[in-house]
N, C-alpha and C positions, 0 to 999 in steps of 0.2 A: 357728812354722810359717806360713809363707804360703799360704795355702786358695784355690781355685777357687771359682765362683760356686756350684758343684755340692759345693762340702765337701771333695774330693779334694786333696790335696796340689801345689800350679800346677806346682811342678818336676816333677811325673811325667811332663811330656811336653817337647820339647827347648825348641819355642815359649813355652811356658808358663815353663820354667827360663830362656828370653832375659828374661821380665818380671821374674821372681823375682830375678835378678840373682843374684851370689856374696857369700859374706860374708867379714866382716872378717878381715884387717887391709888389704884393696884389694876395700871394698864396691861393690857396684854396684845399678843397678834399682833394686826395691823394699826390697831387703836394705839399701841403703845409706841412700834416704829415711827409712827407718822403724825402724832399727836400735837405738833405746831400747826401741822398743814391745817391738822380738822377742828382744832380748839382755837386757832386765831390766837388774837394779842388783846387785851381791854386798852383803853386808852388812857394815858398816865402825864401827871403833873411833876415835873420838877420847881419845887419855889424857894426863894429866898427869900425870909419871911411871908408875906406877904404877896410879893411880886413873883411872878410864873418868869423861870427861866428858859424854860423848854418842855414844849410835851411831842409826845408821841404820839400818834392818830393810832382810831383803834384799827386793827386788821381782822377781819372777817375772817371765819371759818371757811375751809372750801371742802370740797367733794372729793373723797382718795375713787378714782376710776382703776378698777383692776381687770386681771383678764379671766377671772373666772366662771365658765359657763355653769351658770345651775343646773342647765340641763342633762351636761355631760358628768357635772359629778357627781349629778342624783343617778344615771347608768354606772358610773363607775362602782358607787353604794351599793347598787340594787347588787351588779354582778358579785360584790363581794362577797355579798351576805353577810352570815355571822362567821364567815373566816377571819383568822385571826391572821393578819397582813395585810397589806398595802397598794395602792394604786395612782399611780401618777399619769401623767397626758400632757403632753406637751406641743406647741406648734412649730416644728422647727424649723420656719421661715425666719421669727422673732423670738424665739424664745417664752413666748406666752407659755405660762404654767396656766392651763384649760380647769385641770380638776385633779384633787386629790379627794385621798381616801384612806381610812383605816390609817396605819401605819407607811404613809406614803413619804414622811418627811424626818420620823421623832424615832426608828427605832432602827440603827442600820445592822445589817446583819452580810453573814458573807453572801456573796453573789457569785460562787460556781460557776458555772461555766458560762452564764451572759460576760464572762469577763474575758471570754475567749475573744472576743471583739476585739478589746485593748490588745491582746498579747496579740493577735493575727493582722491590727494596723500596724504594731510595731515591726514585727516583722516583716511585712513587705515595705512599708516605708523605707526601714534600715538596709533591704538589699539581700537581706538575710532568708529568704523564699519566695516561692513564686505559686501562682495558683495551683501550679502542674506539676508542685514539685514533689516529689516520692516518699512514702517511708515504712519501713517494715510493718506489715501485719504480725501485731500481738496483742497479748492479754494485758503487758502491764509491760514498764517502762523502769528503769534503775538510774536510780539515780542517786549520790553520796551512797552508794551499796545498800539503797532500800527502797523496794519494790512498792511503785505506786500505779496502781490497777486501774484497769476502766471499770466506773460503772454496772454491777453484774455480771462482772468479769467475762466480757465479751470481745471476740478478735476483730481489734480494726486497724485500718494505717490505709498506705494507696496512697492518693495525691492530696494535697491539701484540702483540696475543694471538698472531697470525700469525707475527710479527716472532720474539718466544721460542719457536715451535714447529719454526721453520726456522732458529735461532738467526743472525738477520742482524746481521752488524754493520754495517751501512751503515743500520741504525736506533738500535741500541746503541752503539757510541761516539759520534755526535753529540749521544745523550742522556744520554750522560755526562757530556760538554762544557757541555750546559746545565746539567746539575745544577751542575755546578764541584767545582773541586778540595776544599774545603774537608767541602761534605755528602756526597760522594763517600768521602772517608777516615770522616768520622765515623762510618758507616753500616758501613763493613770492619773500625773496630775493635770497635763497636756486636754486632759478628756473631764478634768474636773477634782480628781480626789486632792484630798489635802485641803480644799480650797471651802471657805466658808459661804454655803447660798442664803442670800437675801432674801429669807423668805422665813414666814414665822415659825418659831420652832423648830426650826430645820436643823439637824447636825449634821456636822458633815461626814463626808463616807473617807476612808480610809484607808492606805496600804502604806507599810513598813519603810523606813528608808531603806537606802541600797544599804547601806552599814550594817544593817539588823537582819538583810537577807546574805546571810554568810556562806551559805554551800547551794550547788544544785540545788540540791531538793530542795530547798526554802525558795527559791528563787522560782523551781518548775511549782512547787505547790501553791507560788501567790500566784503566776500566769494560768492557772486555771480556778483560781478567782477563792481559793483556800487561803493558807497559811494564816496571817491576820489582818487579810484581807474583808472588810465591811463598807457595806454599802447600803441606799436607800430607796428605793422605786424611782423618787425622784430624778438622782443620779443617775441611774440606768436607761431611764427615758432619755434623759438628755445623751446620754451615748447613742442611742437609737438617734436621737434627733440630729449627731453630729454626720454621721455616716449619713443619712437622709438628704444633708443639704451640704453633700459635694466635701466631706472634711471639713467645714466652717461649722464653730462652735459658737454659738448665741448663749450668754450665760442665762440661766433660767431665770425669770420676774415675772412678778405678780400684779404688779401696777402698770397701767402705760405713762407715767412718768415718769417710770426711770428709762433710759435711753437702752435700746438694745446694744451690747459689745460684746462682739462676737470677734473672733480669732481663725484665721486658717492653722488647723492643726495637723490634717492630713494633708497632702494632692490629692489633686480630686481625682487622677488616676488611680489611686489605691482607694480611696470611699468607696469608686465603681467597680472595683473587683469585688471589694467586703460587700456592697450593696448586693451583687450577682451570686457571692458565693448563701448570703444569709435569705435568696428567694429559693436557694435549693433546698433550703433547713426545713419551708414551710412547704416545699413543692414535695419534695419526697424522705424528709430526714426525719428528726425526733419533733416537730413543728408541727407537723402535718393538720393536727387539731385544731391550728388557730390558720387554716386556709377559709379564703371567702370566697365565694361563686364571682365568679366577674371580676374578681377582684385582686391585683398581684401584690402580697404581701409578703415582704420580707422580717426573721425572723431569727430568736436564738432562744433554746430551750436553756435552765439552767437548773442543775439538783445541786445543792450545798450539805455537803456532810457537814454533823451538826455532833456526829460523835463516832469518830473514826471508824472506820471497818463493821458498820452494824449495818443489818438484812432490814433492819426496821424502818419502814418507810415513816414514820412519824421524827427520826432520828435526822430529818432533812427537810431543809425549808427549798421549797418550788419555785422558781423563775422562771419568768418569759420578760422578753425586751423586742419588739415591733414598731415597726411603721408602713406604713399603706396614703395610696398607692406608691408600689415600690419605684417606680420612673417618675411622679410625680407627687412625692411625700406632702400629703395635708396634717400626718398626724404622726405622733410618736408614743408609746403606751410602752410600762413598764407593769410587772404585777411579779407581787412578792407573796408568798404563802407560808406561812411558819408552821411548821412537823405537816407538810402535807406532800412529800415523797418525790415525786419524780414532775421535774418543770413542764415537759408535754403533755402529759394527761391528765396534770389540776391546775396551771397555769394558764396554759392555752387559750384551752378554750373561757378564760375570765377573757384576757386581751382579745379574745375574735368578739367576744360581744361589746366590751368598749370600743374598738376600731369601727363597729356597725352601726354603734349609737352615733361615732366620732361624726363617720361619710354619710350617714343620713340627713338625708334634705330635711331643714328647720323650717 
């Protein structure tokens, strides 16, 4: 039997029975990853003629225990609605995957400006900026001699901190540029891409090698989470969840028997800037929708053009990447929204009601 976090049987509910997957003889899900554990061995004769040479006892079936709360993914449902997207939850003490949703694992898409994270660890990791550090106020940013705008084409720059709280890319992709293609990628697979999760159905998220980012602009347009750059709720939560616990990355799992392996991938000095810089995002920047009363949540809005230079907010799939509380993270939530415009104002507030469900007493 495959168990809930709570001991309950996961197939009792329909969500729960998509993880649990169907069994044999066309296994799926969990049923199909783990099908010795939960199908056992019968018991078997070897004989020469007549005479048993050797048997093998039979081995019982056992119980896959995982870490999925019903609770939290029937909130994570509910908030979804009938959007078409995605929602993941993560613990990032261990890496429990809590709860997905919708398109939380099957469908990866670019992740805009939540990718600002990546490019903003790399950078001060590498030495390459500081929270304080400056940059011209403008509309738009040139790079390989082709002009890549904010957002609404609005003026921003100042110091970093500023730069992630009104998430500028006319600060961000030329700092990605500096970085270069090479510490750029190392930093995205450092955080997970490239890399395949153990979890069912899941694909994995994606960025370019350094080879394939040939100029600037390829290299500023994947550090603000474009070019061909894709990712999945999943993923993004677990970014949230690495910055939450100090730069140590616990890879994401769904059973407590796989062992959690987790990696330092930042200093926890630079986590605690990112941590500091991403509670301004919710405290007074493009975030502000997914704040909780009492509650200090740090946060990063993302819009993904979905077809270049268009006014059409359907033309952009929505992100947010959270966790709460932000000095002492219980939880990490990611939410993806496909053609639903701008990450602060249809993302948001999805993640402020899953983080409500998250910290609420059981």
């Amino acid at each position: 039997m495959i168990l809930a976090a709570d001991g309950t049987p996961l197939d009792a509910t329909a969500l729960g029975a998509s993880i649990a997957g169907q069994i044999a003889p066309r296994a799926t899900g969990l049923e199909r990853i783990y099908d010795r554990r939960l199908s056992g061995r019968p018991s078997a004769e070897l004989l020469f003629g007549a005479r048993v040479v050797a048997r093998a006892p039979m081995v019982p079936g056992r119980s896959l225990p995982t870490t999925i709360s019903p609770r939290l993914t029937a909130a994570a449902a509910s908030a979804l609605g009938q959007q078409l997207g995605g929602v993941a939850v993560i613990r990032p003490r261990d890496g429990a995957v809590q709860a997905l949703a919708g398109l939380a694992v099957s469908a990866p898409q670019p992740p805009g400006s939540t990718f600002k994270i990546i490019t903003l660890s790399a950078a001060l990791q590498n030495g390459i900026a500081t929270p304080s550090s400056t940059y011209p106020i403008r509309t738009y940013a040139t790079l390989s001699g082709v002009e890549l705008r904010n957002a609404g084409g609005e003026a921003c720059g100042g110091s970093l901190t500023e730069a992630l709280t009104v998430s500028c890319n006319s600060v961000f992709a030329p700092l990605g540029a500096r970085l270069g293609a090479r510490r750029l990628v190392a930093m995205a697979r450092a955080f997970g891409f490239n890399g395949q999760p153990n979890i069912p159905a899941a694909k994995p998220s994606t960025i370019s090698p350094p080879s394939q980012l040939r100029d600037d602009l390829a290299v500023g347009a994947a550090a603000i989470g474009q070019d061909r750059d894709l990712a999945t709720p999943l993923e993004m939560a677990s970014v949230g969840a690495t910055i939450a616990l100090d730069g140590r990355r616990v890879q994401p799992r769904i059973t407590t028997i796989d062992p959690a392996i987790s990696e330092q991938v930042l200093t926890s000095n630079v986590a605690h800037q990112v941590r500091t810089m991403m509670i301004q995002v919710v405290r007074s920047g493009t975030g502000t929708a997914a704040a909780i009363p009492g509650v200090q949540v740090a946060g990063k809005t993302g819009t993904a053009e979905l077809r270049p230079n268009s006014t059409n907010p359907k033309d952009s799939d929505a992100w947010f990447v959270a966790f709460a509380p932000a000095q002492h993270p219980k939880v990490a939530v990611a939410v993806m929204l496909v053609g639903a415009g701008f990450g602060g104002t249809s993302a948001a507030p999805i993640a402020k009601q899953v983080l409500q469900a998250a910290l609420a007493p059981n």
